[in-house]
PDBQT receptor file of N, H, CA, C and O in Angstrom, charges set to zero:
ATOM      1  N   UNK A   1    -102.879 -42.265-141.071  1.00  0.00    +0.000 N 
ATOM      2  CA  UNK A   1    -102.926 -41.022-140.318  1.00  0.00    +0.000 C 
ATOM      3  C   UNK A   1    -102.537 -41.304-138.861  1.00  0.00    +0.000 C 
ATOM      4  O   UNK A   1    -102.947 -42.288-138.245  1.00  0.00    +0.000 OA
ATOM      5  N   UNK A   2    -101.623 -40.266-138.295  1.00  0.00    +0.000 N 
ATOM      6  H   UNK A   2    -101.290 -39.467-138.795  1.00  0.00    +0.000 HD
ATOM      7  CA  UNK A   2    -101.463 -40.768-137.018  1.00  0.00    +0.000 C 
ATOM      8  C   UNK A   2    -102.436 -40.157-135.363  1.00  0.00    +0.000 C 
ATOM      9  O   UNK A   2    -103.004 -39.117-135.031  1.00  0.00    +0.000 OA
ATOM     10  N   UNK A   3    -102.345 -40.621-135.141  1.00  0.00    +0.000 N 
ATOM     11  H   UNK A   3    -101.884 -41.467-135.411  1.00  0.00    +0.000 HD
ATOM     12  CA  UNK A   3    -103.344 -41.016-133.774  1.00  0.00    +0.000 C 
ATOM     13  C   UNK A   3    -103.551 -39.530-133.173  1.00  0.00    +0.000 C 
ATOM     14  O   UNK A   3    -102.505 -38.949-133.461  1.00  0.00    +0.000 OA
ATOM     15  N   UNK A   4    -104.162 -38.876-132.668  1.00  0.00    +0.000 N 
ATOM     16  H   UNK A   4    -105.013 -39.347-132.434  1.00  0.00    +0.000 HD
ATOM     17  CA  UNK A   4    -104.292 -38.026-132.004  1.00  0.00    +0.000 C 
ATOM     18  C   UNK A   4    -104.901 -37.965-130.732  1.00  0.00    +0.000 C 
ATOM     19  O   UNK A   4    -106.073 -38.299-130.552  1.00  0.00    +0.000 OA
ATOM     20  N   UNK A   5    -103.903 -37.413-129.544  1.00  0.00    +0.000 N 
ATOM     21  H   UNK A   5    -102.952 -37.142-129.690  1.00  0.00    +0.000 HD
ATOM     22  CA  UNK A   5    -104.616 -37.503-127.882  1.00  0.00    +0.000 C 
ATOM     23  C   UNK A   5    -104.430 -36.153-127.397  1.00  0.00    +0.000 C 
ATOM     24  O   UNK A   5    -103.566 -35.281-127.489  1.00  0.00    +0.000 OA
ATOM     25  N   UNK A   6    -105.637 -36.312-126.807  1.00  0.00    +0.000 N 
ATOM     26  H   UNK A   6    -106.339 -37.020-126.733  1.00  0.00    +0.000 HD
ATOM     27  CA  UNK A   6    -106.230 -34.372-126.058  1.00  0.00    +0.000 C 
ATOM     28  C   UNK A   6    -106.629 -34.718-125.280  1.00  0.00    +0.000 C 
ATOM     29  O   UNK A   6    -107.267 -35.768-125.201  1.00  0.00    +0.000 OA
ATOM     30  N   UNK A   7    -106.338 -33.776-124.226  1.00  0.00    +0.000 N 
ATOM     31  H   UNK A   7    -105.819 -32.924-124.290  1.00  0.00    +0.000 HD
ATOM     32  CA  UNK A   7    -106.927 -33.885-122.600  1.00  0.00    +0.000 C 
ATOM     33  C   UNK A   7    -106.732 -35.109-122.223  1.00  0.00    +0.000 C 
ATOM     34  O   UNK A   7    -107.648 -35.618-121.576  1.00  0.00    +0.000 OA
ATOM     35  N   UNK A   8    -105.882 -35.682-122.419  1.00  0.00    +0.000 N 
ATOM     36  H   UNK A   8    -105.138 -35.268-122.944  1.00  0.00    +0.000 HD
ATOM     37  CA  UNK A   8    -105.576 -37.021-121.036  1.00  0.00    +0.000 C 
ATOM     38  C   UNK A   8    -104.501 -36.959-120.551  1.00  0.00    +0.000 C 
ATOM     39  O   UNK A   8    -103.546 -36.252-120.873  1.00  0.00    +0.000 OA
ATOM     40  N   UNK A   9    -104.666 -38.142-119.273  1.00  0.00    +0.000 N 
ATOM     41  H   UNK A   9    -105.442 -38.717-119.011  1.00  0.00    +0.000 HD
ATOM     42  CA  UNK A   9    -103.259 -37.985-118.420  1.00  0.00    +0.000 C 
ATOM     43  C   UNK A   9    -102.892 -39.595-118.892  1.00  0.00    +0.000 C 
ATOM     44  O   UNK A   9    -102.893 -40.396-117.957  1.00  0.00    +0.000 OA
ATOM     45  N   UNK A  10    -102.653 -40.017-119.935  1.00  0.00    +0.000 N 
ATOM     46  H   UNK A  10    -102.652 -39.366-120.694  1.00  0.00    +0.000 HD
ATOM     47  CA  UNK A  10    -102.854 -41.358-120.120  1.00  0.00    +0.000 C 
ATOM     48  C   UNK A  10    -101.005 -41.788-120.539  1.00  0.00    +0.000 C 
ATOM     49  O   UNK A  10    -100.460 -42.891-120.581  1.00  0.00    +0.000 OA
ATOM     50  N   UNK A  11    -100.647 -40.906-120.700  1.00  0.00    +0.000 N 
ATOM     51  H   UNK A  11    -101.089 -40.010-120.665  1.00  0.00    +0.000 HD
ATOM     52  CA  UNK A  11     -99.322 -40.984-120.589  1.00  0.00    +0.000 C 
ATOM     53  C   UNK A  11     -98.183 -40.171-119.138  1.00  0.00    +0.000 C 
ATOM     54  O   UNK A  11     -97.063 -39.661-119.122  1.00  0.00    +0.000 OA
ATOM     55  N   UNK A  12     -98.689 -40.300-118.648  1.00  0.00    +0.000 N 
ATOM     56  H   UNK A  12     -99.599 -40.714-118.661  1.00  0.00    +0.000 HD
ATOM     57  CA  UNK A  12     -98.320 -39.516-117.109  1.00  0.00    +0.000 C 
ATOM     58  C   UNK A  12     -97.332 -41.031-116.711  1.00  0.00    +0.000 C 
ATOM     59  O   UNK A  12     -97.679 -42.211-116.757  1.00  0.00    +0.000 OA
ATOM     60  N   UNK A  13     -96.048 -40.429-116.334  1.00  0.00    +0.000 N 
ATOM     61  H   UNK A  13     -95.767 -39.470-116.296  1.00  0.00    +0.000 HD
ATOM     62  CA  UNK A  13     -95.501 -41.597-115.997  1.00  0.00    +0.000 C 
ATOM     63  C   UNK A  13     -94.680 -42.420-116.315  1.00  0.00    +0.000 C 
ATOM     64  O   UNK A  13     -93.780 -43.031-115.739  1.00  0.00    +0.000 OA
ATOM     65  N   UNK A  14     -95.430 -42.336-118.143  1.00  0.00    +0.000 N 
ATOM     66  H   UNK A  14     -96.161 -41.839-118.610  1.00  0.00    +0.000 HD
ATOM     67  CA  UNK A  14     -94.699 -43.579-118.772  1.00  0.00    +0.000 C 
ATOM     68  C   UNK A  14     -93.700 -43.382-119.611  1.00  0.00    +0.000 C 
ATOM     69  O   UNK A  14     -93.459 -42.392-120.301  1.00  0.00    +0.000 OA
ATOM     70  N   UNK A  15     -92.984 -44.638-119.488  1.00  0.00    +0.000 N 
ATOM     71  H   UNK A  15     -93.180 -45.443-118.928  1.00  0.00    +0.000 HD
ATOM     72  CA  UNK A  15     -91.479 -44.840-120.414  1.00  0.00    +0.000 C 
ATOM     73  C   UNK A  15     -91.536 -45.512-121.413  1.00  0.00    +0.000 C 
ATOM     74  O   UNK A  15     -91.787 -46.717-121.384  1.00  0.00    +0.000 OA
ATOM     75  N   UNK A  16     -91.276 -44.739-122.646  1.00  0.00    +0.000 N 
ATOM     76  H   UNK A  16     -91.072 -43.760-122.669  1.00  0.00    +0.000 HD
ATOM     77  CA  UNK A  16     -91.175 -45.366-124.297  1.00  0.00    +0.000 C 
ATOM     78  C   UNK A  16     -89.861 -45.694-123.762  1.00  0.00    +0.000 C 
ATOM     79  O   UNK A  16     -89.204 -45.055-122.940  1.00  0.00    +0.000 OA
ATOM     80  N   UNK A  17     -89.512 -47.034-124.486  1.00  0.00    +0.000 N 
ATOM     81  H   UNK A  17     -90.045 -47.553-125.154  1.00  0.00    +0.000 HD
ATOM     82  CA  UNK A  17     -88.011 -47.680-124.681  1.00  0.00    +0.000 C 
ATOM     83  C   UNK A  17     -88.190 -48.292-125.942  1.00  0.00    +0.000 C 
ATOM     84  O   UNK A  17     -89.051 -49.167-126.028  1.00  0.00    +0.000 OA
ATOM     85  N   UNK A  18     -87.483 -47.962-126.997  1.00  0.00    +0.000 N 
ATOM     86  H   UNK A  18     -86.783 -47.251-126.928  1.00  0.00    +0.000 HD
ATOM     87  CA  UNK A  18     -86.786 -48.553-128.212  1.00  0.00    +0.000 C 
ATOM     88  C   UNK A  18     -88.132 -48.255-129.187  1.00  0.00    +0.000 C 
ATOM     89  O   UNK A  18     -88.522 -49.067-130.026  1.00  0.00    +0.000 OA
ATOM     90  N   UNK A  19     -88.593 -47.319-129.004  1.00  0.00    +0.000 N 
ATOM     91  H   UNK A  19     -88.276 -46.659-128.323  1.00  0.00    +0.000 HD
ATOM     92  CA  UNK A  19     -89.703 -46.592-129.658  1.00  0.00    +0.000 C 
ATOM     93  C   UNK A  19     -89.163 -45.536-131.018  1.00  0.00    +0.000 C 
ATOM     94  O   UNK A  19     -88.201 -44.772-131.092  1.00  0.00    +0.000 OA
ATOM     95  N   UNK A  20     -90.164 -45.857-131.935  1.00  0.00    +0.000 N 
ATOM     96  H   UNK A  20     -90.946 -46.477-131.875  1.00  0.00    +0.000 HD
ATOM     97  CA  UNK A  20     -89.748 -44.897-132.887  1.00  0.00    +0.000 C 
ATOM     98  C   UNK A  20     -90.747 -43.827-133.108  1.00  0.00    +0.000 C 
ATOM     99  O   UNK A  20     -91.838 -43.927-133.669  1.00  0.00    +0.000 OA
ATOM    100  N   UNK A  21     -90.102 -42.621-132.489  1.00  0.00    +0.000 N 
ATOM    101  H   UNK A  21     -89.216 -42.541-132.033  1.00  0.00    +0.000 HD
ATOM    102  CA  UNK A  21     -90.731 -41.833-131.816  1.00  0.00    +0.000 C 
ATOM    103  C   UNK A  21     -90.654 -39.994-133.274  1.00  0.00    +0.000 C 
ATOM    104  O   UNK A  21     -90.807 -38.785-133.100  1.00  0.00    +0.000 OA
ATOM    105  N   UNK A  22     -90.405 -40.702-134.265  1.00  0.00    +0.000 N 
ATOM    106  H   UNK A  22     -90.281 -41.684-134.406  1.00  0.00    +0.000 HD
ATOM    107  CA  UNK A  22     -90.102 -39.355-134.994  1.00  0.00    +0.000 C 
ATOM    108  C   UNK A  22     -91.099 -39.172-135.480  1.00  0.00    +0.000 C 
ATOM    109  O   UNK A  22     -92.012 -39.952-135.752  1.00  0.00    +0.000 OA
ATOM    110  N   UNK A  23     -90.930 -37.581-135.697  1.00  0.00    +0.000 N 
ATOM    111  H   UNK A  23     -90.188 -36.948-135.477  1.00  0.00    +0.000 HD
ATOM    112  CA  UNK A  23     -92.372 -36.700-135.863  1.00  0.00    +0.000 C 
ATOM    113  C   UNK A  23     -93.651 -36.802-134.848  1.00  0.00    +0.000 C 
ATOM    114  O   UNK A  23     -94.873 -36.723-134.978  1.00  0.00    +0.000 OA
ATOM    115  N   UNK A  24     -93.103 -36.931-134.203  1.00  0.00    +0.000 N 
ATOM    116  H   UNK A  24     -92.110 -36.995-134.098  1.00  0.00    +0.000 HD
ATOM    117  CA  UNK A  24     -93.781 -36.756-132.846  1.00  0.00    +0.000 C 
ATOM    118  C   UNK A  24     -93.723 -35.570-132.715  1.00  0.00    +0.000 C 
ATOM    119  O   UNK A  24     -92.751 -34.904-133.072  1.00  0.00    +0.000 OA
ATOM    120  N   UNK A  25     -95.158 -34.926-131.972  1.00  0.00    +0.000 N 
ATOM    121  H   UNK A  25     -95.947 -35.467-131.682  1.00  0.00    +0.000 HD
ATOM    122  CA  UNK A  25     -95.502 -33.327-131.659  1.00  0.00    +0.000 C 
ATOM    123  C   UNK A  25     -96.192 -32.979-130.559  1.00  0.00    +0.000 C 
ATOM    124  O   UNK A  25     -97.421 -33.001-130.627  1.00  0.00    +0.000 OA
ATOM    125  N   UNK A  26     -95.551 -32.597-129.355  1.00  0.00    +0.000 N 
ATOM    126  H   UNK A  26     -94.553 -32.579-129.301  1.00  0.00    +0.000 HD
ATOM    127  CA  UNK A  26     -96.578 -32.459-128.176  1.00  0.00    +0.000 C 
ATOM    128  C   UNK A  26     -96.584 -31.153-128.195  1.00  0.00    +0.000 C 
ATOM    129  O   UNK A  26     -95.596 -30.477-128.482  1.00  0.00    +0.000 OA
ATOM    130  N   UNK A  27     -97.854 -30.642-127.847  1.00  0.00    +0.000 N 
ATOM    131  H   UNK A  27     -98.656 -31.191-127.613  1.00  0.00    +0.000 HD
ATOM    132  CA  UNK A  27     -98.094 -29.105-128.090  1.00  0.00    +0.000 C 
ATOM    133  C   UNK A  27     -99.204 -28.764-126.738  1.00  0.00    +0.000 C 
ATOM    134  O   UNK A  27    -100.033 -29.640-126.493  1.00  0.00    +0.000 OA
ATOM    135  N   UNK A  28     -99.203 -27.779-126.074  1.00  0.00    +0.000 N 
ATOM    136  H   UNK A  28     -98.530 -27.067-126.273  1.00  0.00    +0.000 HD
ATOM    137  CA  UNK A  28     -99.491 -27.007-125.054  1.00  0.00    +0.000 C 
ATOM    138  C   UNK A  28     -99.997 -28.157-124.106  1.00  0.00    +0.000 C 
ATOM    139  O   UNK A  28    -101.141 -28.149-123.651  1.00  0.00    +0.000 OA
ATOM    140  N   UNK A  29     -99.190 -29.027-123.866  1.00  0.00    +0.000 N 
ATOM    141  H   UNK A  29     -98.260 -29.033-124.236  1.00  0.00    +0.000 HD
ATOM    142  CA  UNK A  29     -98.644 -30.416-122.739  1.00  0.00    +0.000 C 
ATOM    143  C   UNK A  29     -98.194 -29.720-121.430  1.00  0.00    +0.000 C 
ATOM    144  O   UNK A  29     -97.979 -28.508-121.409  1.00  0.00    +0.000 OA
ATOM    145  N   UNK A  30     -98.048 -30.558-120.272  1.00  0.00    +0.000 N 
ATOM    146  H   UNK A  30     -98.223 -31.542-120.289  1.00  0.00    +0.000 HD
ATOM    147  CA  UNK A  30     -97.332 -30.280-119.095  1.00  0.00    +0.000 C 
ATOM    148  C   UNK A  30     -96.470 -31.135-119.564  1.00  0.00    +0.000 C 
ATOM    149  O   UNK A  30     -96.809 -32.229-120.017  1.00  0.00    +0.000 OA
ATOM    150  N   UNK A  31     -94.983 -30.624-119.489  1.00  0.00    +0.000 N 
ATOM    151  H   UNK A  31     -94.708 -29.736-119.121  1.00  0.00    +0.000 HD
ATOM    152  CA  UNK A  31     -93.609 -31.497-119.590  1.00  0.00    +0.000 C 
ATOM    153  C   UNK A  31     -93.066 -31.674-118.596  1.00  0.00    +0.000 C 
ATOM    154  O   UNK A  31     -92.345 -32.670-118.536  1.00  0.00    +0.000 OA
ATOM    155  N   UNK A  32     -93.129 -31.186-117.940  1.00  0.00    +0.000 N 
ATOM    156  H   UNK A  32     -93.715 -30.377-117.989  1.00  0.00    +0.000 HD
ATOM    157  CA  UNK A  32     -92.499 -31.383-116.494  1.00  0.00    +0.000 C 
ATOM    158  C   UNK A  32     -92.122 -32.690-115.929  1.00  0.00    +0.000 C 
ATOM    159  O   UNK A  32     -92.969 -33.535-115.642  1.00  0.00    +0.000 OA
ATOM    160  N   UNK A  33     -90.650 -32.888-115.740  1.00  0.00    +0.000 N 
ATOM    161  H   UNK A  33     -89.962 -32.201-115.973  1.00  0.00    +0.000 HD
ATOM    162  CA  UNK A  33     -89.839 -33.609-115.451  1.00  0.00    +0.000 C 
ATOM    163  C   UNK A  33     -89.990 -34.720-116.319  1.00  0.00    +0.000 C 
ATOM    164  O   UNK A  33     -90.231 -35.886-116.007  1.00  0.00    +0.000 OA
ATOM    165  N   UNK A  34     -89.728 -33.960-118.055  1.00  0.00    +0.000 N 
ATOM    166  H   UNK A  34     -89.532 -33.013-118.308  1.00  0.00    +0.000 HD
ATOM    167  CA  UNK A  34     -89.513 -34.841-119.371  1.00  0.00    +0.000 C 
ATOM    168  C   UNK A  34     -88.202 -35.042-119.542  1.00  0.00    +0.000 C 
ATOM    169  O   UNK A  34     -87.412 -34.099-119.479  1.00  0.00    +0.000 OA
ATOM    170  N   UNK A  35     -87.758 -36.478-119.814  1.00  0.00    +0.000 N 
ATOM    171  H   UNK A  35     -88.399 -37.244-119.865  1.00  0.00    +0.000 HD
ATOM    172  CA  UNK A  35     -86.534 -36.499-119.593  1.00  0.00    +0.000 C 
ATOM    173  C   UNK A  35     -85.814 -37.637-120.655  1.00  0.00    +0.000 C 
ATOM    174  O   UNK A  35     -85.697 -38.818-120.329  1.00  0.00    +0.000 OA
ATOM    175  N   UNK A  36     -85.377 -37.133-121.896  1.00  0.00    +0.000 N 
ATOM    176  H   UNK A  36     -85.472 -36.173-122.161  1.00  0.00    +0.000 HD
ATOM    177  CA  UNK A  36     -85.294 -37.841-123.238  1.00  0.00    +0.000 C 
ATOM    178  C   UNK A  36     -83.199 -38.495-122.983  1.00  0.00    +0.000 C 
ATOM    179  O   UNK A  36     -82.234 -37.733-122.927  1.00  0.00    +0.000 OA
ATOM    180  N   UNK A  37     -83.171 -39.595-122.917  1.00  0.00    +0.000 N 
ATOM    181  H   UNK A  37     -83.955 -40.214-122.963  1.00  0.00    +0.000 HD
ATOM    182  CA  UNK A  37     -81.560 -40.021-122.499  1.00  0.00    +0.000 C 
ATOM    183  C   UNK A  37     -81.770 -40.995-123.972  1.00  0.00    +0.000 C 
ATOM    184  O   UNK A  37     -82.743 -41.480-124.550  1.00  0.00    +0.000 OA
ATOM    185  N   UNK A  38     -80.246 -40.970-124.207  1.00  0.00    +0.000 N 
ATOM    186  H   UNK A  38     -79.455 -40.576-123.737  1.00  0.00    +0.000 HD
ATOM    187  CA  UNK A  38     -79.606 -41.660-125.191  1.00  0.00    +0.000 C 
ATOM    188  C   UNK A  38     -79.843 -41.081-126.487  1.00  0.00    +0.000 C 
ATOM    189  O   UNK A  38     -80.155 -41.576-127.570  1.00  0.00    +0.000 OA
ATOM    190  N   UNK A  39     -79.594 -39.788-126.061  1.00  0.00    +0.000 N 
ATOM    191  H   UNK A  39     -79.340 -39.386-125.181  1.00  0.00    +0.000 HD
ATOM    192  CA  UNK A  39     -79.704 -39.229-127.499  1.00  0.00    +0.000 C 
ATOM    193  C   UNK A  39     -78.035 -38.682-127.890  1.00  0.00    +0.000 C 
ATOM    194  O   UNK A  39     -77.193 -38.043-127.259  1.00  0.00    +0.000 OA
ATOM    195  N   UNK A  40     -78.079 -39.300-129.258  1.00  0.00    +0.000 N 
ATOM    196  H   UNK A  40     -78.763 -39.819-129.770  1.00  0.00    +0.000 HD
ATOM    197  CA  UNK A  40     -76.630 -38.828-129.680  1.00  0.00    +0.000 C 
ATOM    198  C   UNK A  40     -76.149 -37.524-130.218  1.00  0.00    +0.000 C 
ATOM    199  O   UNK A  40     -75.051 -36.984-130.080  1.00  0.00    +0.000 OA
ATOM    200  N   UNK A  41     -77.434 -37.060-130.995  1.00  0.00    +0.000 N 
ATOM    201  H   UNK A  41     -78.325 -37.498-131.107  1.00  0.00    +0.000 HD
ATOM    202  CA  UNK A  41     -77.206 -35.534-131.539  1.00  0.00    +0.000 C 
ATOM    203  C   UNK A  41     -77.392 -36.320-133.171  1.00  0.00    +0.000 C 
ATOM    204  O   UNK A  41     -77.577 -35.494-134.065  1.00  0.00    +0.000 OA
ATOM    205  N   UNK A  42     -77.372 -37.236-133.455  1.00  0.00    +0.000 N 
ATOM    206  H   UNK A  42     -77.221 -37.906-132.729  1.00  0.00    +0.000 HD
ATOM    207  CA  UNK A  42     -77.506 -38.110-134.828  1.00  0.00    +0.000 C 
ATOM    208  C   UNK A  42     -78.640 -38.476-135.085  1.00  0.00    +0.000 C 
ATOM    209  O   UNK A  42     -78.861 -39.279-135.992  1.00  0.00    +0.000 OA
ATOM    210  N   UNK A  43     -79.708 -37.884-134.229  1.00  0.00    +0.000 N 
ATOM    211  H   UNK A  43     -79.528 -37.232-133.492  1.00  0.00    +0.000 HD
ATOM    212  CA  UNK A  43     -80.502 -38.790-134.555  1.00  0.00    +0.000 C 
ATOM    213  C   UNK A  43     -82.098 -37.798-135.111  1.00  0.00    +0.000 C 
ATOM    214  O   UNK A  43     -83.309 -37.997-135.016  1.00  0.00    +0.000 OA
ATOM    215  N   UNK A  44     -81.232 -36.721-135.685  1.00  0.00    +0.000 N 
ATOM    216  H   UNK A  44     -80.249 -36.558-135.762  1.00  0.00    +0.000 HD
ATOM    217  CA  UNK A  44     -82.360 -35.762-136.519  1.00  0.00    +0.000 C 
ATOM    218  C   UNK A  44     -82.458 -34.760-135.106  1.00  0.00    +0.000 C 
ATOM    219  O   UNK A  44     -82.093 -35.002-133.955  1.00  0.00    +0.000 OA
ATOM    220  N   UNK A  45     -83.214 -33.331-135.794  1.00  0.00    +0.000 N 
ATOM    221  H   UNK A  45     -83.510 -33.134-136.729  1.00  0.00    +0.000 HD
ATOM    222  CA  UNK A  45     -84.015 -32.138-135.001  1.00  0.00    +0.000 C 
ATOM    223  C   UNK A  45     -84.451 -32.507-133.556  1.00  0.00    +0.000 C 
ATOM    224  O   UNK A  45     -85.568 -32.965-133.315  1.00  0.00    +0.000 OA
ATOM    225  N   UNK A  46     -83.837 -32.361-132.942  1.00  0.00    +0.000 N 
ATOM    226  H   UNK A  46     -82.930 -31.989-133.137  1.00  0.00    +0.000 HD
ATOM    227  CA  UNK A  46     -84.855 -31.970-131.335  1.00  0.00    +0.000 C 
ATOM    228  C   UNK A  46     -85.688 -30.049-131.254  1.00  0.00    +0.000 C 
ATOM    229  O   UNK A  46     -85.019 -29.086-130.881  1.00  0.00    +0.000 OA
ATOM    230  N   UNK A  47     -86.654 -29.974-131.537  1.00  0.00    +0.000 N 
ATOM    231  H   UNK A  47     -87.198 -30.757-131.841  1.00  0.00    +0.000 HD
ATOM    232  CA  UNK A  47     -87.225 -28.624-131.278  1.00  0.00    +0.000 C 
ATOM    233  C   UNK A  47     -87.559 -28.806-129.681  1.00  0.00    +0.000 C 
ATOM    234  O   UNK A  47     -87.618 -29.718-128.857  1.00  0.00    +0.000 OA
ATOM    235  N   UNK A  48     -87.742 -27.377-129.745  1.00  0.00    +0.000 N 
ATOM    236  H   UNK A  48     -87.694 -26.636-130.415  1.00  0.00    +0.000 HD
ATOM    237  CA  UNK A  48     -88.355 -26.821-128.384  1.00  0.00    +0.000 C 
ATOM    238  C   UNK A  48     -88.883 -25.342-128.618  1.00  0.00    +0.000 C 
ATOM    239  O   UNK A  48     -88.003 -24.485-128.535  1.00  0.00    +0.000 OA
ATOM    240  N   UNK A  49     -90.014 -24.948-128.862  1.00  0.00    +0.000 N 
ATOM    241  H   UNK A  49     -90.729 -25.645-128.929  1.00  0.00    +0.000 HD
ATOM    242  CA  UNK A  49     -90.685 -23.634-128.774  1.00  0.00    +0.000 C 
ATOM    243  C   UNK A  49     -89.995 -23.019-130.020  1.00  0.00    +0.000 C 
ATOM    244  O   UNK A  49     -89.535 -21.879-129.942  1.00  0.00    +0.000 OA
ATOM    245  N   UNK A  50     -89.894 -23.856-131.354  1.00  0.00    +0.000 N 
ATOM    246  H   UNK A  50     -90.267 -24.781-131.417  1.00  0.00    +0.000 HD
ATOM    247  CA  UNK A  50     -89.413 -23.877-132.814  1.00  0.00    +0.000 C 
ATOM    248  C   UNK A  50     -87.863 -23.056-132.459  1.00  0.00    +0.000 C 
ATOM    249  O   UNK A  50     -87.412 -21.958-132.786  1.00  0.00    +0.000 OA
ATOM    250  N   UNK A  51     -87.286 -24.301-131.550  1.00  0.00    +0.000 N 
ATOM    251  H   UNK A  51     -87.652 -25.193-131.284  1.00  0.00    +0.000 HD
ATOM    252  CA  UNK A  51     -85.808 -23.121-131.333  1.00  0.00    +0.000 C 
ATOM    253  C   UNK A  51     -84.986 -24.781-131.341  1.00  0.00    +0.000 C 
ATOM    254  O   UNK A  51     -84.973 -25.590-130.413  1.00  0.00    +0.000 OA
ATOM    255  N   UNK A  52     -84.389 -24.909-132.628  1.00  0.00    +0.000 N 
ATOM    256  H   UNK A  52     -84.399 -24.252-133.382  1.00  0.00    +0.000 HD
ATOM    257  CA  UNK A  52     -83.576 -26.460-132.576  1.00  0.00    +0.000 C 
ATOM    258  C   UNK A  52     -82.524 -26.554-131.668  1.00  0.00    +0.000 C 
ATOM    259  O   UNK A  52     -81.527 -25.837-131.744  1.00  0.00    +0.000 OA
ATOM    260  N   UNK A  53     -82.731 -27.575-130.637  1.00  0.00    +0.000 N 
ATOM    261  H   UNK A  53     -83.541 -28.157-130.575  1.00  0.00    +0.000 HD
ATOM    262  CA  UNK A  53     -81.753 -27.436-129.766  1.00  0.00    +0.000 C 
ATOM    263  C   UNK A  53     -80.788 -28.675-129.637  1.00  0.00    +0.000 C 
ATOM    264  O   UNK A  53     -80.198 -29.110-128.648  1.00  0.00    +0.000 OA
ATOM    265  N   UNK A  54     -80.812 -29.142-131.043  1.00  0.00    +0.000 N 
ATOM    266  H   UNK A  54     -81.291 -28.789-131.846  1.00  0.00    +0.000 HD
ATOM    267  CA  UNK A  54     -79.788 -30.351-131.245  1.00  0.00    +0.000 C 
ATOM    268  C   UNK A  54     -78.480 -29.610-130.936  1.00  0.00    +0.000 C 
ATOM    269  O   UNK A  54     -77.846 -30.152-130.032  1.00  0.00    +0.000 OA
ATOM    270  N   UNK A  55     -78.031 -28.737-131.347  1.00  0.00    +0.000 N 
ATOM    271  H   UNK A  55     -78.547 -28.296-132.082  1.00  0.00    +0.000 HD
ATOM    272  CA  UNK A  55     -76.418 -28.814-131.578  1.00  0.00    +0.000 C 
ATOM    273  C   UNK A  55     -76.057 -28.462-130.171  1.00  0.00    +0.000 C 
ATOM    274  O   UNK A  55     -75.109 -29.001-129.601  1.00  0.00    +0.000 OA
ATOM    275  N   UNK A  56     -77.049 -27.280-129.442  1.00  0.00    +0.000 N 
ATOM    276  H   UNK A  56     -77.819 -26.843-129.906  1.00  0.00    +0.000 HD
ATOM    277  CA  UNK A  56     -76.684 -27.621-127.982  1.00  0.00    +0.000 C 
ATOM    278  C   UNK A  56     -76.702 -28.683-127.065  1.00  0.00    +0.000 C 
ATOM    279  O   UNK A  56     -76.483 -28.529-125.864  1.00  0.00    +0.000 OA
ATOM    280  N   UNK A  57     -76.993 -29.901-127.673  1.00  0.00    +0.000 N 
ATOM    281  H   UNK A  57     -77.171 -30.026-128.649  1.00  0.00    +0.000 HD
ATOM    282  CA  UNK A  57     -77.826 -30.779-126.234  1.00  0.00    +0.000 C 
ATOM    283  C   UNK A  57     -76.050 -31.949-126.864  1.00  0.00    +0.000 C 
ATOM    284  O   UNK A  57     -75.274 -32.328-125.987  1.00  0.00    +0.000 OA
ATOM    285  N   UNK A  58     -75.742 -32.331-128.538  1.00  0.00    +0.000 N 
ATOM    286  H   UNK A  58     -76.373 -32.022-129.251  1.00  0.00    +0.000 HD
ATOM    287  CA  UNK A  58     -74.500 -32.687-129.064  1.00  0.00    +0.000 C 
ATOM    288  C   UNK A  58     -73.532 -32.017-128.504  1.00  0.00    +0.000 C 
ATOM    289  O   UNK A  58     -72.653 -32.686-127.961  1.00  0.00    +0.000 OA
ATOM    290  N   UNK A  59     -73.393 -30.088-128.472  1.00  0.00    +0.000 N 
ATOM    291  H   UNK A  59     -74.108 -29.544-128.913  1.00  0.00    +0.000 HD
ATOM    292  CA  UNK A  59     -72.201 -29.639-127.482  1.00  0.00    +0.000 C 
ATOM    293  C   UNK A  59     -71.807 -30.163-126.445  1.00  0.00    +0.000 C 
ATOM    294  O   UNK A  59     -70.631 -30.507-126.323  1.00  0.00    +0.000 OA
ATOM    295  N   UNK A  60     -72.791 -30.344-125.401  1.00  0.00    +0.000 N 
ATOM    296  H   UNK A  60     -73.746 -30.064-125.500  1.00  0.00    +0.000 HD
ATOM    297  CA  UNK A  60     -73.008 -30.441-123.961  1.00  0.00    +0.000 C 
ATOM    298  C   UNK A  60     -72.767 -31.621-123.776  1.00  0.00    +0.000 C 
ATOM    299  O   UNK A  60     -72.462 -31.887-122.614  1.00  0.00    +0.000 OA
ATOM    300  N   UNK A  61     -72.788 -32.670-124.668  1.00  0.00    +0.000 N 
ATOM    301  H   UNK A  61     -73.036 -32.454-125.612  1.00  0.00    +0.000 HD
ATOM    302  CA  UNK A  61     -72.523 -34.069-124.365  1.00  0.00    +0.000 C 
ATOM    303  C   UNK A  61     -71.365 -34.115-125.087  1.00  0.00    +0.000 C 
ATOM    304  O   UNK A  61     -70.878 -35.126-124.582  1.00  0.00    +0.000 OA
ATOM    305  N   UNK A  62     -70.679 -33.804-125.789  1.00  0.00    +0.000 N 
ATOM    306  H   UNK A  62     -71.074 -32.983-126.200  1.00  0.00    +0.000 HD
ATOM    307  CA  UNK A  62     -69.219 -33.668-126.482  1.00  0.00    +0.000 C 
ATOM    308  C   UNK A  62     -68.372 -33.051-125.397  1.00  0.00    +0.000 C 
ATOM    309  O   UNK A  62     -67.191 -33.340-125.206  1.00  0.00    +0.000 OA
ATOM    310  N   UNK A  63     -68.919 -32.370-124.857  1.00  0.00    +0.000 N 
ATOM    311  H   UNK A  63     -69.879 -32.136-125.012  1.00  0.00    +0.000 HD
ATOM    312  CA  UNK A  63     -68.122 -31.284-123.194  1.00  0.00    +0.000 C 
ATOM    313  C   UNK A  63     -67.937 -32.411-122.129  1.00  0.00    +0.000 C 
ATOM    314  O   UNK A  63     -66.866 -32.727-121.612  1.00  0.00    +0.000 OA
ATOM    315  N   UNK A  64     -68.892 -32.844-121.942  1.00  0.00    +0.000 N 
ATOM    316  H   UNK A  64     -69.762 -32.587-122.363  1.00  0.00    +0.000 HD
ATOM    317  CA  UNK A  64     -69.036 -34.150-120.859  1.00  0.00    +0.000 C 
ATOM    318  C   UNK A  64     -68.009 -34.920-121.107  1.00  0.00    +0.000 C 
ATOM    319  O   UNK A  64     -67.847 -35.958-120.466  1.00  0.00    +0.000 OA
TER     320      UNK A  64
């Protein structure tokens, strides 16, 4: 079963690198100035407020 954290600031700050981070679910979080790089658009669903925003975030870096 995986881990569950409420009410902390225990991740404030910090940088996952080379983390396998799927199915991961942050829910009524402060995100503010969340900032996910090296993503290819290959690498499964990015949600946001159940609105998939893979093919825009793959557009936008195919535009680039």
């Amino acid at each position: 079963m995986a881990e569950v954290y409420s009410y902390t600031d225990a991740f404030r700050g910090a940088t996952f690198r080379d983390c396998d981070m799927r199915d991961v679910r942050i829910v009524s979080s402060f995100v503010d100035g969340l900032v996910i790089s090296g993503f290819s658009g290959t690498a499964g669903p990015v949600v946001v407020d159940d609105v998939d925003v893979s093919g825009y975030v793959a557009a936008e870096l195919d535009r680039r």
